[in-house]
Backbone as a ProteinNet text record, in pm:
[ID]
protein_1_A
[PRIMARY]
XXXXXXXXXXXXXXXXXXXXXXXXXXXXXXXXXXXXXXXXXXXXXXXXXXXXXXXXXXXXXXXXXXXXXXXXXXXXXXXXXXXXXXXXXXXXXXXXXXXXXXXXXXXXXXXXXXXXXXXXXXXXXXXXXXXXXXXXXX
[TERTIARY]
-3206	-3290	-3203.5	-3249.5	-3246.7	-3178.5	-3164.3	-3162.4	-3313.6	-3417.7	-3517.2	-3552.4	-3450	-3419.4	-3369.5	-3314.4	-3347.3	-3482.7	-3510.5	-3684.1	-3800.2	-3852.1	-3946.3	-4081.7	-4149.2	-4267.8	-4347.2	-4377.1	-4489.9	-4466.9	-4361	-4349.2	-4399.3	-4447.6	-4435.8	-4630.1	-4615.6	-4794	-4805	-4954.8	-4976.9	-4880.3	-4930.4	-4787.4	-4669.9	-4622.8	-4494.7	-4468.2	-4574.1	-4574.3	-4581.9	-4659.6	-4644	-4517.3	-4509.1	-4344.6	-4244.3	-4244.6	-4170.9	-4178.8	-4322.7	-4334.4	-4251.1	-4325.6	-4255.7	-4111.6	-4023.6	-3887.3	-3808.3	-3910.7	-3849.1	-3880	-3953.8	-3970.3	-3893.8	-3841.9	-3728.4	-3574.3	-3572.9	-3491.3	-3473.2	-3501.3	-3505.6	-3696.7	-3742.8	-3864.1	-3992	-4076.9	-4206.7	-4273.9	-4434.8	-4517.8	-4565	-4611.4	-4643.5	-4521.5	-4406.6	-4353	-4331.3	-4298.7	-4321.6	-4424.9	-4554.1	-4659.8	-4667.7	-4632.3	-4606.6	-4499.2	-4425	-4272.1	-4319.1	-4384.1	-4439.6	-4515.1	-4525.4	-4616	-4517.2	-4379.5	-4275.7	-4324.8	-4306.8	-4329.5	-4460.6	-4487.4	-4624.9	-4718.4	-4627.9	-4617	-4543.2	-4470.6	-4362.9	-4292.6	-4265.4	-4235.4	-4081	-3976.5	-3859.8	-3853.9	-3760.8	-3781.1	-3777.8	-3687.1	-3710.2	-3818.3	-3902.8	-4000.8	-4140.5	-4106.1	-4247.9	-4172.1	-4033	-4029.1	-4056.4	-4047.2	-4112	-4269.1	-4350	-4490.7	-4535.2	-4420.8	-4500.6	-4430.3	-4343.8	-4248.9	-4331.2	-4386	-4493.5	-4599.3	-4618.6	-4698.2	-4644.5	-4545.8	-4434.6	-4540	-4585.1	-4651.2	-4778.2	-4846.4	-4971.5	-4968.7	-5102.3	-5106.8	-5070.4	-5013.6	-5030.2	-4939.6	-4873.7	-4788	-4900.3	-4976.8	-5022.5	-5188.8	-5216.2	-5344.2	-5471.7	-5393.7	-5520.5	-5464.6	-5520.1	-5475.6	-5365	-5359	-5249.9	-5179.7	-5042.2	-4911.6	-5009.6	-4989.1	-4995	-5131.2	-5219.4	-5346.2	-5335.3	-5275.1	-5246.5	-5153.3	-5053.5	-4979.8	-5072.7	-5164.1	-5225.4	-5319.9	-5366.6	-5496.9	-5391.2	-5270	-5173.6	-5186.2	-5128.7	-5111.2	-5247.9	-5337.9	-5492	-5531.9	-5524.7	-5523.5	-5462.3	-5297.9	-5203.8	-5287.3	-5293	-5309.4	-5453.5	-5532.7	-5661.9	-5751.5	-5710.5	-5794.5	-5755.4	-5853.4	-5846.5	-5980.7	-5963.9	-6073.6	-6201.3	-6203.3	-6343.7	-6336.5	-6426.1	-6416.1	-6358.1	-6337.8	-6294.5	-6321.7	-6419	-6483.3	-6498.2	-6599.1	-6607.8	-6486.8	-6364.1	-6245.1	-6215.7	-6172.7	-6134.4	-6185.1	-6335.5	-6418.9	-6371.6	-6414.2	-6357.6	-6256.8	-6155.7	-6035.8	-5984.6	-6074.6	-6097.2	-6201	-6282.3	-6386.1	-6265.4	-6225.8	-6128.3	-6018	-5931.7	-5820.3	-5896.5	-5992	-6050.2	-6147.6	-6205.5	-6214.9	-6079.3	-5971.6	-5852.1	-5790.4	-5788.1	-5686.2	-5772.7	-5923.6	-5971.7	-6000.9	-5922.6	-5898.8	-5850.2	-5857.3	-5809	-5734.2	-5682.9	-5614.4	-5484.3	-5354.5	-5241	-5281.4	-5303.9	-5340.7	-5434.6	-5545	-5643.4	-5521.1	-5491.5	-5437.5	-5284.8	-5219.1	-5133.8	-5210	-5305	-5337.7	-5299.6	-5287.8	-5222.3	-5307.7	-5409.6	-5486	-5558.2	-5561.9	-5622.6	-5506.5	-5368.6	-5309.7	-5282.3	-5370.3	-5405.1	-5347.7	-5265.8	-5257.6	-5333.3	-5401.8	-5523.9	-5428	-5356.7	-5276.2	-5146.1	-5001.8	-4923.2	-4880.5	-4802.1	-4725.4	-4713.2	-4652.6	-4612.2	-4790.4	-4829.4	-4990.2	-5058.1	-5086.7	-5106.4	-5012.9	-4907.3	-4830.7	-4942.4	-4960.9	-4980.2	-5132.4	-5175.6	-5337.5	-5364.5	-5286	-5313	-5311	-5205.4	-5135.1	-5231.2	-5301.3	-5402.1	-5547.6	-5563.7	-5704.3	-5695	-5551.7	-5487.8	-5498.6	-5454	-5475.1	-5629.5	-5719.6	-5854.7	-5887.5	-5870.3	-5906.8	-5844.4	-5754.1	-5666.4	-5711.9
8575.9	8691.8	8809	8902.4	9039.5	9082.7	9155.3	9176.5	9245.5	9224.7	9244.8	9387.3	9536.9	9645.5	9715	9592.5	9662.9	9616.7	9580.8	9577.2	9648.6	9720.9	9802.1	9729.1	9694.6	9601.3	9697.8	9841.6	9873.2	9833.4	9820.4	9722.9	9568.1	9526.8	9420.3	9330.4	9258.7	9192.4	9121.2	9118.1	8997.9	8901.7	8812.9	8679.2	8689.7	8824.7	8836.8	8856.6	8924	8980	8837.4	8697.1	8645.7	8533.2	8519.6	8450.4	8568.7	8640	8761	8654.6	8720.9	8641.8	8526.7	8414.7	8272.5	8273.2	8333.7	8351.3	8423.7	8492.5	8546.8	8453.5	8371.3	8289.9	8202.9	8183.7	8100.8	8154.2	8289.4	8376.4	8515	8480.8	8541.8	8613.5	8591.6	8618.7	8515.3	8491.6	8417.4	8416.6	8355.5	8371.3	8515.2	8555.7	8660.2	8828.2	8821.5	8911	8884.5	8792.7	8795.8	8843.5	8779.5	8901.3	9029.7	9111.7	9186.9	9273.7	9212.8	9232.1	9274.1	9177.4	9181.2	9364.9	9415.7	9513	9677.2	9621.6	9714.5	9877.1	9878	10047.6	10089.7	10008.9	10086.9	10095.2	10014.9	10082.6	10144.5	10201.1	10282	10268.7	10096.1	10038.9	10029.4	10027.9	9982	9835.1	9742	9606.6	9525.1	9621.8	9627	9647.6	9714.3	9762.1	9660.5	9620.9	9531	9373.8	9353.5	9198.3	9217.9	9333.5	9357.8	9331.6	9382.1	9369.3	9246.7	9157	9002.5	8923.3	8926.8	8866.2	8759	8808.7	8717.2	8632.3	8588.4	8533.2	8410.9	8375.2	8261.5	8150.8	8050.6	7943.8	7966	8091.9	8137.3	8201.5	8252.2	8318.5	8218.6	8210.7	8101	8003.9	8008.7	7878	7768.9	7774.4	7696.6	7683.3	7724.4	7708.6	7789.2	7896.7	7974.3	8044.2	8194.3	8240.5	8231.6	8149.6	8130	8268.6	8268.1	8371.3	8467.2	8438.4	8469.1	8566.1	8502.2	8560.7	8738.4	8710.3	8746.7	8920.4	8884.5	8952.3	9057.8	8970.6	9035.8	9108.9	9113.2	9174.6	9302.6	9300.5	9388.8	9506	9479.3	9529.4	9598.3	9526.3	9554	9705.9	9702	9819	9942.4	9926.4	10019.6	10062.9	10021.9	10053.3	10099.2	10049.6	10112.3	10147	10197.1	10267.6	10368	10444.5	10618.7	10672.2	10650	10724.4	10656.1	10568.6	10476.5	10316.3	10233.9	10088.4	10021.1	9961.9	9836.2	9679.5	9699.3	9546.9	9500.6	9545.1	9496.2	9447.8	9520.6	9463.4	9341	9381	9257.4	9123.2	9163.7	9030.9	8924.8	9030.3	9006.7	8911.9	8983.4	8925.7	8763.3	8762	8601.2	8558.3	8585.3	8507.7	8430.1	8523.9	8504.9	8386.4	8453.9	8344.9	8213.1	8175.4	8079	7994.5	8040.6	8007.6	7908.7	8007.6	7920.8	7834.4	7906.1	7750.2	7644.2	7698.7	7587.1	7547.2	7726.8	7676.8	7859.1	7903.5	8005.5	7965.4	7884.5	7846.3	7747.3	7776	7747	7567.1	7534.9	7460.2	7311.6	7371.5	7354.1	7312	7438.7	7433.3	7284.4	7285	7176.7	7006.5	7029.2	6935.7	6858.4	6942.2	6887.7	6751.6	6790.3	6694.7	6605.4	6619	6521	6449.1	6516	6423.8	6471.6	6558.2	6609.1	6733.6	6790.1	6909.2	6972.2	7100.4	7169.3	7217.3	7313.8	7392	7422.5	7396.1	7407.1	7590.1	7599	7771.4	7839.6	7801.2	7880.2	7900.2	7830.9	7864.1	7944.3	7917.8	8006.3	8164.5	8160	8326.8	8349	8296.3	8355.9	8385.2	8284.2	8328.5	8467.5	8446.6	8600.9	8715.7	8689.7	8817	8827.6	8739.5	8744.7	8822.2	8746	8801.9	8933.3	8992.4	9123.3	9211.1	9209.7	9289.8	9311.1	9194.2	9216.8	9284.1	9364.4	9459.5	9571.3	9605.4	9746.1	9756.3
-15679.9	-15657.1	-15611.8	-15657.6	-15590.7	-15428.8	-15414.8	-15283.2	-15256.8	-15190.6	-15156.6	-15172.6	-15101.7	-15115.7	-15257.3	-15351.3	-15505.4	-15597.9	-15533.4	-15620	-15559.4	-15682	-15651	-15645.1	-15499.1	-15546.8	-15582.8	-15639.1	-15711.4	-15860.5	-15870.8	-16045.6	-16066.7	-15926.4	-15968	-16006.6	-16044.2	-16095.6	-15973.4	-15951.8	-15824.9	-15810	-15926.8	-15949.1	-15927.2	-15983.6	-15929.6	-15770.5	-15712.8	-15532.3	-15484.5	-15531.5	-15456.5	-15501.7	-15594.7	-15643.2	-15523.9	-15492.3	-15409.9	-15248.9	-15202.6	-15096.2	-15052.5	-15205.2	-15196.2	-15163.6	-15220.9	-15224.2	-15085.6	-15032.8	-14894.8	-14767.1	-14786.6	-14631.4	-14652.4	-14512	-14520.9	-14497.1	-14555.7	-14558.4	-14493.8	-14361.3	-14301.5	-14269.1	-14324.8	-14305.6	-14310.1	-14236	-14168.7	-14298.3	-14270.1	-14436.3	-14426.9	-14255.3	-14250.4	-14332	-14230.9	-14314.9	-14430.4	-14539.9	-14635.1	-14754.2	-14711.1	-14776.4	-14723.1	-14633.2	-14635.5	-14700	-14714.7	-14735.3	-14900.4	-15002.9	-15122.7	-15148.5	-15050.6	-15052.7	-14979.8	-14937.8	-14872.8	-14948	-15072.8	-15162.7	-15152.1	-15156.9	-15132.8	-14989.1	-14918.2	-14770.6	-14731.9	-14802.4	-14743.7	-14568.3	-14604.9	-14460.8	-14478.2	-14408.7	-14418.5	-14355.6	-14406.7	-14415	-14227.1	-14147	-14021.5	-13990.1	-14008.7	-13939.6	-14007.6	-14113.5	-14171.5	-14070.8	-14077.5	-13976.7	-13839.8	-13806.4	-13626.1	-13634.2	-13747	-13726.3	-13771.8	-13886.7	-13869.7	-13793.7	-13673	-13601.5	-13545.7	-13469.1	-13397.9	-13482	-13570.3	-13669.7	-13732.4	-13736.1	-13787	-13744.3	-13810.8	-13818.5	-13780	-13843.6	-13749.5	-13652.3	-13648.7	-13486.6	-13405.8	-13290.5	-13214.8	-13179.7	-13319.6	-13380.2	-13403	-13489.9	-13585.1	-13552.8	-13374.3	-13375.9	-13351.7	-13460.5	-13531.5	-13659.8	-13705.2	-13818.4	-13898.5	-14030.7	-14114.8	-14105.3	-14061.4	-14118.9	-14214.3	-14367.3	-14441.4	-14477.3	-14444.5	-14426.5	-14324.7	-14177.8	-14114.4	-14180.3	-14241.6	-14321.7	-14405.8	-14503.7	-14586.8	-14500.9	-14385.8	-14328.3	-14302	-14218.1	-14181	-14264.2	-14396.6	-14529.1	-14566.8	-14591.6	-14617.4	-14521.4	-14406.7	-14317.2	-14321.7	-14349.4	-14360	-14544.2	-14621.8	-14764.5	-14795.1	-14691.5	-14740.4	-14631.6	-14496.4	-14413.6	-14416.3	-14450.8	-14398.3	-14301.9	-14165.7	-14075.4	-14052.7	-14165.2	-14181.3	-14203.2	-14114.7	-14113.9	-14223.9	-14234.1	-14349.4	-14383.7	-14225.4	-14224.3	-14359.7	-14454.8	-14613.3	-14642.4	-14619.3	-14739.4	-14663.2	-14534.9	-14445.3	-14423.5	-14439	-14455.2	-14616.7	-14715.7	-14827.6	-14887.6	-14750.7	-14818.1	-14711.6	-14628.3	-14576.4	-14626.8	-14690.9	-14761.1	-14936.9	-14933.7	-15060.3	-15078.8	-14931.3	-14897.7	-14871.4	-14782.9	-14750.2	-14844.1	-15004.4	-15075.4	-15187.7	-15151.8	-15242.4	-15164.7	-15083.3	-14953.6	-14897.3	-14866.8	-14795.9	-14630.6	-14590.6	-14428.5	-14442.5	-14294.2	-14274.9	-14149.9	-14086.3	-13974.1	-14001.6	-13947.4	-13995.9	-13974	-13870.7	-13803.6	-13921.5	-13977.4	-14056.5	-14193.9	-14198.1	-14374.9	-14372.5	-14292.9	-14251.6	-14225.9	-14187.9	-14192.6	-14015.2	-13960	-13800.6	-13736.7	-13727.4	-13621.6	-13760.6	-13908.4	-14001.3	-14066.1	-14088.2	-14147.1	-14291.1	-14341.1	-14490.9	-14477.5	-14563.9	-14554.4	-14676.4	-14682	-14738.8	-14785.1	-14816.4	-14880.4	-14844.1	-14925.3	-14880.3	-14839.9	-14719.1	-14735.5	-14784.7	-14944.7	-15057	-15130.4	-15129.3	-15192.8	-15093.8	-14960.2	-14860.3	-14875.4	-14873.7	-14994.1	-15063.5	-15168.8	-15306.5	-15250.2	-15223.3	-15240.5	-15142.3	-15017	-14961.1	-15050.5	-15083.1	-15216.2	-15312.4	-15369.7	-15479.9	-15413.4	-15304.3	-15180.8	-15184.2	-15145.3	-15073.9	-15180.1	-15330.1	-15440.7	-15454.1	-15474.9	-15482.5	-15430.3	-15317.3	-15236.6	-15254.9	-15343.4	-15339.9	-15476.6
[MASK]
++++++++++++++++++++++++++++++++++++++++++++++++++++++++++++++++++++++++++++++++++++++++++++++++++++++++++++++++++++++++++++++++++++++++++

């Protein structure tokens, strides 16, 4: 890959933002900054400043026992890209009705499978589906 700073994510297709995502956690970035990270140009965020705002999010809110990273990320993003002066509850709701339709769980906790044993959706699908949730709304 790329260096993160030569790709323009307004070129890129959902699939590609979250193949993006997928490819940055791990590497220096959480699930949270990562979907965010998918969305850098058109937040006109510099890459410091999008890992300070998902820093705290690495395995969920919490560390694992509540809001998935990723989800988390996309609500971030969702705000910066589409509030101007007026609520957004609709999109926001939206876009956890969405994620929680493909994953199955909106809690890091839940989606791992911690206290059942099962994990509902792996990380990298937790990426994508935010990213897929997160476009539906823009």
């Amino acid at each position: 890959m790329d260096s993160i700073a030569d790709i323009n994510t307004k070129n890129l297709s959902t699939e590609e933002k979250g193949e993006l995502a997928c490819s940055l956690r791990g590497k220096g970035c959480n699930c949270c900054q990562a979907v965010i990270m998918a969305y850098k140009d058109e937040l006109g965020l510099s890459e410091q400043e999008i890992k300070k705002m998902g820093a705290a999010f690495g395995g969920g809110m919490a560390t694992m026992d509540a809001t998935c990273g990723a989800l988390v990320g996309a609500g971030i993003a969702l705000g910066i890209l589409k509030y101007e002066d007026s609520p957004i509850r609709g999109n926001a709701k939206a876009l956890i009705t969405d994620f929680k339709e493909m994953s199955k769980a909106t809690s890091c906790r839940d989606l791992k499978g911690i206290d059942t044993g099962v994990m509902l959706t792996s990380c990298e699908d937790c990426m994508k589906n935010a990213v897929k949730a997160l476009s539906s709304q823009l």
